[in-house]
N, C-alpha and C positions, 0 to 999 in steps of 0.2 A: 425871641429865642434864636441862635447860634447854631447850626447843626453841627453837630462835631464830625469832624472824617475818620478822625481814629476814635479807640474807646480813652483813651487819658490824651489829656490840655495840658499844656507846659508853658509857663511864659516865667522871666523877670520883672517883678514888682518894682515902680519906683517907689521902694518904701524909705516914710525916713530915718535917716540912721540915729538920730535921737531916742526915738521911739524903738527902735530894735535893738541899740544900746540897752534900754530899760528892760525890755523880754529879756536878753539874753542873762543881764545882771541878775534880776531874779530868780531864771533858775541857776544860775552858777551859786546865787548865794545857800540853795536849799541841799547843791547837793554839796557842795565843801562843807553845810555845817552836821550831811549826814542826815539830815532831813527833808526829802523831796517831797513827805507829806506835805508841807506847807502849801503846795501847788496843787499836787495830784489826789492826795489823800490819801491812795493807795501806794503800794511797794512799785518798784520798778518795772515796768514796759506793758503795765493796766491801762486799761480805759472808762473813764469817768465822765459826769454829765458840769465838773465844778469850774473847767477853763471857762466854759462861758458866763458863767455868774462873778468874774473876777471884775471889779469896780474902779482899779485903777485906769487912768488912763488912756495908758496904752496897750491895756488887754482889749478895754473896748474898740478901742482903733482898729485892732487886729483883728476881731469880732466884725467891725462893718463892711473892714474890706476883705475880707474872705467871702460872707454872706452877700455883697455886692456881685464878687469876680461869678460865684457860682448863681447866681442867680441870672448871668448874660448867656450860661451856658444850659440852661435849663430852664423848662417853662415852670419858674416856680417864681413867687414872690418872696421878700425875706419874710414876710410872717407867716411864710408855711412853711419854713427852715425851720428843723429841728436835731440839736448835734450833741455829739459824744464827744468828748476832747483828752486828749494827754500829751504829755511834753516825751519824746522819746531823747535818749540822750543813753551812754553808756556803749558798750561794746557788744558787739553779737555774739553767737558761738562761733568758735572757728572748726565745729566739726563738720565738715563736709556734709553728714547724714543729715542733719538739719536744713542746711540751704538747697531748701526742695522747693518747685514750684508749687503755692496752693490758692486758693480763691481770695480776694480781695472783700469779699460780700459778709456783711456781717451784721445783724440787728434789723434786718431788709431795711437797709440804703439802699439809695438810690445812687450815691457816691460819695465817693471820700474829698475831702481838699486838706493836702498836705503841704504846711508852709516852712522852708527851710530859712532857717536865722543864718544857722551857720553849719559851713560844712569847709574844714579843715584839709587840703590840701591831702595831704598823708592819710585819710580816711577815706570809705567807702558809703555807700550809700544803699538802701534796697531798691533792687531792680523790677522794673513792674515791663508785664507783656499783656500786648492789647489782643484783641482776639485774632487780627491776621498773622501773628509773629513777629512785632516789632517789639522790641528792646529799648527801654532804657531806665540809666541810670539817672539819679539829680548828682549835680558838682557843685551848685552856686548856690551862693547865699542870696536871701531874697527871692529863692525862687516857687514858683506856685505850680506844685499839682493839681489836676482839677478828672478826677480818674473816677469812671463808667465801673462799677463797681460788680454789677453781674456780668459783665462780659472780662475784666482783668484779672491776671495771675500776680503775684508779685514773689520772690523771693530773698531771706535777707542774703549777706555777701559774706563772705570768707572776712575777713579782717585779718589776715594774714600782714597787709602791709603795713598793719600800724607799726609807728617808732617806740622804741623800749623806753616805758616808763610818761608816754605821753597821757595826758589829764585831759586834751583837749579831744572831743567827737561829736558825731555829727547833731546839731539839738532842731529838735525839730517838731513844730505843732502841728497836732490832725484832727481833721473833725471830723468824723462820719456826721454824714447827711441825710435827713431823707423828707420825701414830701408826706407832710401828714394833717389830718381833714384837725385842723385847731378847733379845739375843742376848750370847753370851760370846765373839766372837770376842776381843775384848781381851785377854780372861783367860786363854779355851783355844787362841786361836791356830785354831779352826775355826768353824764355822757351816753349818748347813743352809739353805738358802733356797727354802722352797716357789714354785714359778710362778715361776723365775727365767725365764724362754722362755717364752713366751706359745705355747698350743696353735697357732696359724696359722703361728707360728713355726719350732716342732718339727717340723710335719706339712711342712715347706718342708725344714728341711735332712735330714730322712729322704728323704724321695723323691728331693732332690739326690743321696744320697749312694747311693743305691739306685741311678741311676740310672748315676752315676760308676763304681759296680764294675761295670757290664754293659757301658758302653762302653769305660773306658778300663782294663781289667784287668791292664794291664801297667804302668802308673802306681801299682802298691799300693806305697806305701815301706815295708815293714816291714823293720824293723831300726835305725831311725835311734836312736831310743831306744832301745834295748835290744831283748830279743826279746820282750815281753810280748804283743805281738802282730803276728801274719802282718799284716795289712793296716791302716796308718793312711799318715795323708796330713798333711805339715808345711805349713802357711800356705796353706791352700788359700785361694783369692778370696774366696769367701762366708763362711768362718770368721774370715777376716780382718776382713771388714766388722762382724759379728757384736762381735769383739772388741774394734774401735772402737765402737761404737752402746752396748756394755753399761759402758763405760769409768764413766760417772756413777754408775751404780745399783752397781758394784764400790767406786768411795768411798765410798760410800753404808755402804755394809753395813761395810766397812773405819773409815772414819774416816779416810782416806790420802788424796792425792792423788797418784794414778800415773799412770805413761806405759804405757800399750801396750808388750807385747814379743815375743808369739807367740802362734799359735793351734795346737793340735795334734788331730786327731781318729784317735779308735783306731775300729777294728771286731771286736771280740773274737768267737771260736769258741770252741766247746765243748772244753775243756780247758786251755785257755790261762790263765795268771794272772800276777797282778800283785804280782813280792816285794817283800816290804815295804823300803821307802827315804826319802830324802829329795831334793829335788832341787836342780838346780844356779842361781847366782844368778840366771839370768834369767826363772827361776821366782818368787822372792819373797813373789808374791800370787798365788795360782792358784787357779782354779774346775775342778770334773770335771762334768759338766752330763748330765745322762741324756739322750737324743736315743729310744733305741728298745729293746725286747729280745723274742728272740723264746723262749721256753722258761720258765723261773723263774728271777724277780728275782736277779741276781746284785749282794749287798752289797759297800761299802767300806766298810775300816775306817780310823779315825784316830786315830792316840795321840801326845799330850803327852809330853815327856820325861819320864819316872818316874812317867807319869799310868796310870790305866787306858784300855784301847782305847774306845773307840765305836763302833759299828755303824750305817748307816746304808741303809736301803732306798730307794732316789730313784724316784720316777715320774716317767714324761716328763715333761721341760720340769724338774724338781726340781735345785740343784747342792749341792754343798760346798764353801764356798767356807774356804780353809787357807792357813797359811803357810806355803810350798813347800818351803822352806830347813831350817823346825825341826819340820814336823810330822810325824813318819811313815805314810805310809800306803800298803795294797794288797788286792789283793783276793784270797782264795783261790781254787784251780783250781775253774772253771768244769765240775763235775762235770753240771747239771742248766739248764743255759742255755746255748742253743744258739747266738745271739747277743746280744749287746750294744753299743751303738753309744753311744762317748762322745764330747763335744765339752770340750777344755781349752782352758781361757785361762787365761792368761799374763799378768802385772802388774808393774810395780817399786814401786817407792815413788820418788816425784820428789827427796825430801828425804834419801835414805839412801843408803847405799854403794854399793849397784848401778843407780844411776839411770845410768851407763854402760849398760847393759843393754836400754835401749829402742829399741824393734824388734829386739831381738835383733841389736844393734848390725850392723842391713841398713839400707841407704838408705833405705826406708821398708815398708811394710806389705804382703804378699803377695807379696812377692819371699824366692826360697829363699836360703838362707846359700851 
């Protein structure tokens, strides 16, 4: 690893101009034909996960040596790189109120690496400030950002000096970065996530729910799912909340973008268990999240169709996050744990067959079915 001295790295690539020829032609050709979906899939100056799945090439060339350059500058290896990509190109605002300074930080990276193809003479570029107050702009093509992203500002620029009626600005690839513990939910359809709940967190909805069984004891729904246990609660307020607020960090670890569908909290007793099943569509994407236990760690298990099981021991705040639908799992009777307190969320996929399923097809979130 590299220590850096400022918070952004700036060099020129010997890149070759064959291969940067081929980037740049591709995206000139998508947006002369008026369609930059081809690249991005989204409308103009979005951020997507699809530059790095691109096959030809010379995307993949641009793909090794970005994840090479950031990888001398950070103690990560490329198979803990994980990135966002988009082609910027087009013109900024030229209204003063816009070109404000704000945070660079987005999706917690860890940093951005912004590759400029080309940058036009007669164009500007956005200006990025490191945390002592230094300044600057990129001019050259070929050149490589490599920017500390919780510690940088950047702002876009005036475009006041473009020339009237010029086509050509500045095209440039970025990929948010960040280190992240790779995971096989892809492959296994599960995932463990340590510190999914942040201790201030956990120690908040323990005591909520602590407090909920002493006053409202006759509000315990057990049964609505099944009988696995005497006492849970369907979409309670604060689990609701929870279950919007965690919505990014579940893409996150997914790869998905989902809608919200439900929150569900159990309060397991001693002897009580969880038979093994799968669950119904408005489950999809589901997390089991440890909240408390009082006695010995009670595991879950999780098995693959035809896979072997998994085991898993959660500490507070710890989840699993699974695929509702195809993953089996549950826990054995509760022989030697006298409580355990879990918190489920509830996910769709926006793109898949049960994106009907969001909020658990209720008017919206914390309201019962």
């Amino acid at each position: 690893m590299i220590e850096l001295d400022l918070t952004l790295h700036t060099e020129v690539l010997d890149f070759p101009e064959k291969i940067r020829k081929n980037l740049i032609n591709d995206i000139d050709a998508c947006i002369e034909s008026g369609n930059i979906a081809d690249i991005t899939r989204y409308p103009r100056y979005q951020t997507h996960p699809n530059l790095f799945d691109q096959t030809e090439e010379h995307w993949v060339h641009l793909k090794e040596v970005i994840t090479n350059k950031v990888s001398e500058y950070f103690d990560v290896n490329n198979s803990e790189i994980k990135a966002w990509a988009y082609v910027k190109y087009g013109r900024e605002p030229e209204d003063a109120s816009t070109c404000v300074w704000h945070s660079h930080k987005r999706d917690n990276s860890i940093c951005s690496a912004i590759f400029y193809l080309d940058v036009p003479e007669s164009s500007s570029a956005t200006e990025f400030m490191d945390k002592d107050g230094n300044v600057y702009r990129p001019r050259l093509a070929n050149q490589l950002l490599i920017i500390h992203d919780s510690s940088t500002v950047h702002r876009p620029p005036l475009w006041t000096d473009r020339k009237p009626n010029e086509n050509r600005y500045v095209i440039a690839v970025e990929y948010y970065l960040k280190k992240v513990n790779m995971n096989t939910f892809a492959d296994k359809g599960y995932v463990l996530v340590k510190g999914f709940l942040d201790p201030d967190s956990v120690s908040v909805v323990s005591r909520y729910l602590e407090n909920s069984l002493r006053r409202y004891p006759e509000n315990n729904q057990g049964g609505s799912q099944g009988d696995s246990s005497k006492i849970s609660y369907y979409a309670d307020p604060l689990i609701e909340m929870i279950l919007q607020d965690k919505l990014e960090h579940v893409e996150e670890v997914t790869g998905l973008k989902l809608f919200p569908s439900y929150s569900f909290t159990r309060v397991y007793q001693k002897g009580e268990e969880l038979i093994p099943h799968v669950d119904r569509p408005a489950c999809e994407i589901s997390l089991t999240c440890h909240i408390a236990t009082v006695g010995k760690p009670w595991t879950v298990w999780m098995q693959t169709p035809g896979g072997e099981p998994t085991e898993y021991t959660l500490e507070p705040g710890d989840a699993c996050v699974y695929k509702g639908c195809e993953i089996k799992h549950w826990r054995n009777p509760a022989t030697e744990t006298d409580i355990n307190v879990q918190m489920m969320l509830h996910y769709v996929n926006q793109n898949g067959p049960n994106a009907g399923y969001k909020y658990d097809q209720r008017p919206g979130l914390s309201l019962r079915k």
